[in-house]
C-alpha positions as CSV (number, residue, x, y, z in Angstrom):
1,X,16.4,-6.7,15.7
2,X,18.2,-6.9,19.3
3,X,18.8,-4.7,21.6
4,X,22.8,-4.8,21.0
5,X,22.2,-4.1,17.5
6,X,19.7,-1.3,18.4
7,X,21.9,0.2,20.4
8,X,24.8,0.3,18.1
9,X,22.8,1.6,15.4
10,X,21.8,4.6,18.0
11,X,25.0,5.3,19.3
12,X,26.1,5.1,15.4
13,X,23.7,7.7,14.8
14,X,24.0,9.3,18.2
15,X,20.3,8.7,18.5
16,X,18.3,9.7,21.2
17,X,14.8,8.0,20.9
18,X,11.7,11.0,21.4
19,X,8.9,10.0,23.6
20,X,6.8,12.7,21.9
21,X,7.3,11.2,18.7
22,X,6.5,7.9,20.5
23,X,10.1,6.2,19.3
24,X,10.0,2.8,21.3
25,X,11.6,0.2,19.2
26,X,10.7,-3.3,19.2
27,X,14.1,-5.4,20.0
28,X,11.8,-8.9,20.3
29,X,13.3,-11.1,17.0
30,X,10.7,-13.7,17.8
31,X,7.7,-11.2,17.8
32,X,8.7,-9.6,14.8
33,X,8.3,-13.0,13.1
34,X,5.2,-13.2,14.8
35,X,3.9,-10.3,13.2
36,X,4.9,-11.2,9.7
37,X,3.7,-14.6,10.1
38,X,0.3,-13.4,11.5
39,X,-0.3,-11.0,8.6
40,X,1.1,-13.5,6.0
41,X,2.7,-11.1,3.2
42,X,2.2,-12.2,-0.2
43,X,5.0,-12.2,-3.1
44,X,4.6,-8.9,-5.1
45,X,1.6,-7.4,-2.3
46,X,1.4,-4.1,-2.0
47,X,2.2,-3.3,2.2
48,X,1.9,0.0,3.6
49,X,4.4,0.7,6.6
50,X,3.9,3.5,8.7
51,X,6.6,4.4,11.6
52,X,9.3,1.6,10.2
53,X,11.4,2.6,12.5
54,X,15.2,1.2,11.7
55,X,13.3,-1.9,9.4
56,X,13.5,-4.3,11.9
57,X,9.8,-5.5,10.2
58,X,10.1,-3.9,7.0
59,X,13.0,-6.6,6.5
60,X,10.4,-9.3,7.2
61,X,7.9,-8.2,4.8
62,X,10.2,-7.6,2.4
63,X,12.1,-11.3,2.8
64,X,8.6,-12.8,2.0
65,X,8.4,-10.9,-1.5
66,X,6.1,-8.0,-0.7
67,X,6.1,-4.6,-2.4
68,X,6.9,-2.1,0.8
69,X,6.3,0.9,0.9
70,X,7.1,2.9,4.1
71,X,6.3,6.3,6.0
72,X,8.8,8.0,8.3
73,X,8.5,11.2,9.7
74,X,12.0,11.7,11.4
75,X,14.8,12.8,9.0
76,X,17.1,10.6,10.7
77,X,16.0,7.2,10.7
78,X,15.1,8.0,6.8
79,X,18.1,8.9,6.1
80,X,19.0,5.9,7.6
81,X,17.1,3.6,5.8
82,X,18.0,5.1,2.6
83,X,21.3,4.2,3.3
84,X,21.3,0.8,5.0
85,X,17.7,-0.8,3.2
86,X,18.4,-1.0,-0.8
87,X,16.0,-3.6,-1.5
88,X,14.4,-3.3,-4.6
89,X,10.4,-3.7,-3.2
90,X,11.3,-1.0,-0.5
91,X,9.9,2.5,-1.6
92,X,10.4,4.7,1.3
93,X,8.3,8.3,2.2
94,X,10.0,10.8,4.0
95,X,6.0,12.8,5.6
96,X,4.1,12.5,8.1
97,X,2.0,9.1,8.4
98,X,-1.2,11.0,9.4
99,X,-0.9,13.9,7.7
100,X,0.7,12.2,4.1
101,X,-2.4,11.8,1.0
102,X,-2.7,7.8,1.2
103,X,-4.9,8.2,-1.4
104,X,-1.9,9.7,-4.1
105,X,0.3,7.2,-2.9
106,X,-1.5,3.9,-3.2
107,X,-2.9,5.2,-6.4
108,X,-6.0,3.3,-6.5
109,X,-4.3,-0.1,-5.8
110,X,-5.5,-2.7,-2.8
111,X,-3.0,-3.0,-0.2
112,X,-2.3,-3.7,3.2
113,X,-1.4,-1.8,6.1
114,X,1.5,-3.9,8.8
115,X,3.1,-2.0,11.2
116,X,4.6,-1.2,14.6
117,X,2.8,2.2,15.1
118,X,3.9,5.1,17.1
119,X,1.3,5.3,19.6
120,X,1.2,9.2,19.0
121,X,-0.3,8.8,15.7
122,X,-2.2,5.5,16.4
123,X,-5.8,6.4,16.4
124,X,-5.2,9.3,13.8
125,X,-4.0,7.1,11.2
126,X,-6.5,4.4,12.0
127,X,-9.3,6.6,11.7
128,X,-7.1,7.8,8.6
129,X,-7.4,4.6,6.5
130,X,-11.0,3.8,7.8
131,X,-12.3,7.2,5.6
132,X,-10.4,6.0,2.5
133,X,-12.3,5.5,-1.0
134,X,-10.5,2.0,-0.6
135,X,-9.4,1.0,3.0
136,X,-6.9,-1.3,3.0
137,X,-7.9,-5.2,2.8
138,X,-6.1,-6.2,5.9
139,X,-4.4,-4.3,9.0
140,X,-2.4,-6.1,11.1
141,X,-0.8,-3.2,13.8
142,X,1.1,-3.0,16.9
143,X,-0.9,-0.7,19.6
144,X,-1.1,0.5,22.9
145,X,-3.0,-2.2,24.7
146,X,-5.7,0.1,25.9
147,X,-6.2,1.7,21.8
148,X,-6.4,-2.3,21.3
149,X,-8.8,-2.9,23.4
150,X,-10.9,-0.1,22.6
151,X,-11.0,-0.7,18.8
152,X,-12.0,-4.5,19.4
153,X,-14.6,-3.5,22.2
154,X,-18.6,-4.4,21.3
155,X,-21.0,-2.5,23.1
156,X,-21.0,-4.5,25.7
157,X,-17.9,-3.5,27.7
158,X,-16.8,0.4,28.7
159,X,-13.9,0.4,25.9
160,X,-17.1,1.0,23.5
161,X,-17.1,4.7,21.7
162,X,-16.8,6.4,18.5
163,X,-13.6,4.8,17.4
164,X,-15.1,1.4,18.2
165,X,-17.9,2.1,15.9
166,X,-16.5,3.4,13.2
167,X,-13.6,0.6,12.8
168,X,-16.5,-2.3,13.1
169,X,-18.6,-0.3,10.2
170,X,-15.4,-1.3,7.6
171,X,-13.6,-4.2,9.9
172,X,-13.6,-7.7,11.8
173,X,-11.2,-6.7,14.7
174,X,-9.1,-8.9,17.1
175,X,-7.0,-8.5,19.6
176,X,-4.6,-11.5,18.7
177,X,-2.0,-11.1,21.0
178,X,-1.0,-8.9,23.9
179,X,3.0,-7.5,24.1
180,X,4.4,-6.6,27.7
181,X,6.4,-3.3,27.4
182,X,9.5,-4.9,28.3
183,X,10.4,-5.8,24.7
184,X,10.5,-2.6,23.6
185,X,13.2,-0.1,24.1
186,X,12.9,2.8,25.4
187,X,10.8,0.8,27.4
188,X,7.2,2.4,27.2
189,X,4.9,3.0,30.8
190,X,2.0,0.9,28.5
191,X,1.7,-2.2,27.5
192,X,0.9,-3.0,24.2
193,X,-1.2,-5.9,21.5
194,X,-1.1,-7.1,18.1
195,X,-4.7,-6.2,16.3
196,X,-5.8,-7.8,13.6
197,X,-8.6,-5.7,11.3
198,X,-10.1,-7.9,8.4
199,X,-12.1,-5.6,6.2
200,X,-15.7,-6.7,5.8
201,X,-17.1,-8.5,2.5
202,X,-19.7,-5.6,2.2
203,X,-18.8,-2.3,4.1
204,X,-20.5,1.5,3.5
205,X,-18.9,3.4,0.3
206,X,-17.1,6.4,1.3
207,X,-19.9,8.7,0.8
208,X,-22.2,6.8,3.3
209,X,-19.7,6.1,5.8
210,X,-18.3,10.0,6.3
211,X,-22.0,10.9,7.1
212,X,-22.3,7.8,9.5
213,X,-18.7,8.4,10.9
214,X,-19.7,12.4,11.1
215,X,-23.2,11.2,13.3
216,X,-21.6,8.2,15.5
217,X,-18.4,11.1,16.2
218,X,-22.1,13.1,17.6
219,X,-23.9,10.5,19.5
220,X,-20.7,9.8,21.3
221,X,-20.3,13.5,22.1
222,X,-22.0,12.8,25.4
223,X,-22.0,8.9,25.7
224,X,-23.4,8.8,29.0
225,X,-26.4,10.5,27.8
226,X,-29.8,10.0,26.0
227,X,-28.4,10.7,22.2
228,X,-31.7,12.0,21.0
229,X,-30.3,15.3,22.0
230,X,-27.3,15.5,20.8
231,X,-28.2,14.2,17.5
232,X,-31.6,16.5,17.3
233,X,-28.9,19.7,17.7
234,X,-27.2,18.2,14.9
235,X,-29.7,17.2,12.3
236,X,-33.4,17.7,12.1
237,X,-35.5,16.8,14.4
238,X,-38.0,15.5,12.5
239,X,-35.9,13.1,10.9
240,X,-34.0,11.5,14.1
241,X,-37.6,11.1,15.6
242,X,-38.7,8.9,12.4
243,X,-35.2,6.9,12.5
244,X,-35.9,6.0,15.5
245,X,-39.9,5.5,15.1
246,X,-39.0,3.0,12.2
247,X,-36.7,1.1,14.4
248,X,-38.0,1.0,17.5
249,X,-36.2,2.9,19.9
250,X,-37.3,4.9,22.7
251,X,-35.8,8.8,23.5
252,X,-33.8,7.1,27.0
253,X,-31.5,5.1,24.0
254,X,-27.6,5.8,24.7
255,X,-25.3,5.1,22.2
256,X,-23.4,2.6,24.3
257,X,-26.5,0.1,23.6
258,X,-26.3,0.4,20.1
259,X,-24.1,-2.3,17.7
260,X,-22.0,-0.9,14.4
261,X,-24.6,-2.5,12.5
262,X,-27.4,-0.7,14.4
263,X,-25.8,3.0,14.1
264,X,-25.5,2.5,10.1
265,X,-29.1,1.8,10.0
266,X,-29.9,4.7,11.9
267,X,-27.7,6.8,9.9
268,X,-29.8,5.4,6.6
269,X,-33.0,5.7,8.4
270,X,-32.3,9.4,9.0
271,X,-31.0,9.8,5.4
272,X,-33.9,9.0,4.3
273,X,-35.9,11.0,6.2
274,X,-34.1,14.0,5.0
């Protein structure tokens, strides 16, 4: 969509964007295209949408045969789309992205999560689909450039934290491309990237990974610090002590050194010792 259209569908609708709601529109044709192309919709696939905005990409997964089915929390743009998208793939949910039972909706089907997302509900709904029974099989999302970066970080940069660890437990992240803010209007003060999540061939069940989530969420409580603390407070201190016996770290371990891979095992270790 370009800005002149934008802005006639605005003025149409007299339309002021909200910043709290995060309501930057992307008015770049070419990226849009980008986006689709990059997450490669399949005829009849099941896409979730959240924040579609005026449709601008909901159009472009819909042109390549997918099944879309959208979330969008202000009254006005749904009404909107109701009236201006009639598309018979286009299913359209009038909630709150990341407040809204994914769970009901998808009804136990895989699917895919594409979208330009507000950045006010960014890390909510991405934490949101990583604690599903069945996360989606691809995300391909539009963030702010810093939320980007941290999801992608590995423990070997200062964008590492909870968030990092927990997406890298279910997905294979990458940044793939990053979006100056002056293709968006309103114009945002951040810049912005394309991240790409692949879900993982083998990846906790749901039981596993609320308990590792729930003692990552801990460790990074005071990431600066010795964990060993922080986790003892939390859950016996017999087991921690054991976890850590059986794989060989010492009490001055901070949970910056640790991969994904090395915080499940913990988590088991001290399961196990329970």
């Amino acid at each position: 969509m370009k800005k002149t259209e934008l802005l006639e569908i605005l003025e149409s609708l007299k339309f002021h964007p909200g910043k709290i709601l995060g309501q930057n529109f992307l008015i770049d044709q070419n990226l849009l295209e980008y986006i689709v192309r990059a997450s490669a919709p399949g005829e009849g696939e099941f896409i979730l949408e959240a924040g579609p905005g005026f449709g601008a990409l909901t159009r472009g997964l819909l042109a390549a045969g997918a099944e879309v089915t959208c979330i969008e929390f202000d009254h006005r743009i749904s009404e909107y789309l109701r009236n201006n998208l009639k598309d018979p793939g286009f299913t359209l949910i009038e909630d709150d992205a990341a407040r809204v039972d994914i769970e009901a909706l998808v009804k136990g089907r895989d699917f895919r999560a594409i979208a330009n997302l507000p950045y006010s509900i960014s890390s909510i709904f991405v934490a949101h689909m990583l604690e599903l029974e069945n996360p989606p099989l691809s995300m391909c999302f539009m963030l702010q450039k810093e939320m980007g970066m941290r999801l992608a970080a590995d423990n070997t940069t200062k964008n590492y934290g909870s968030l990092s660890v927990r997406t890298q437990m279910v997905y294979d992240v990458k940044i793939l491309r990053t979006v100056p803010r002056q293709v968006f209007y309103p114009q945002p003060d951040v810049d912005s990237a394309i991240v790409q999540f692949v879900r993982r061939d083998i990846f906790p069940d749901q039981a596993t990974r609320k308990g590792a989530f729930g003692m990552v969420k801990t460790a990074f409580s005071q990431k600066r610090k010795k964990m060993i603390k922080a986790l003892s407070a939390a859950y016996s201190r017999e087991s921690v002590e054991a976890a850590y016996a059986a794989l060989g770290y010492n009490e001055d371990t901070r949970p910056g050194q640790l991969t994904p891979g090395q915080f499940l095992e913990l988590f088991l270790e001290m399961r196990r010792g329970e």
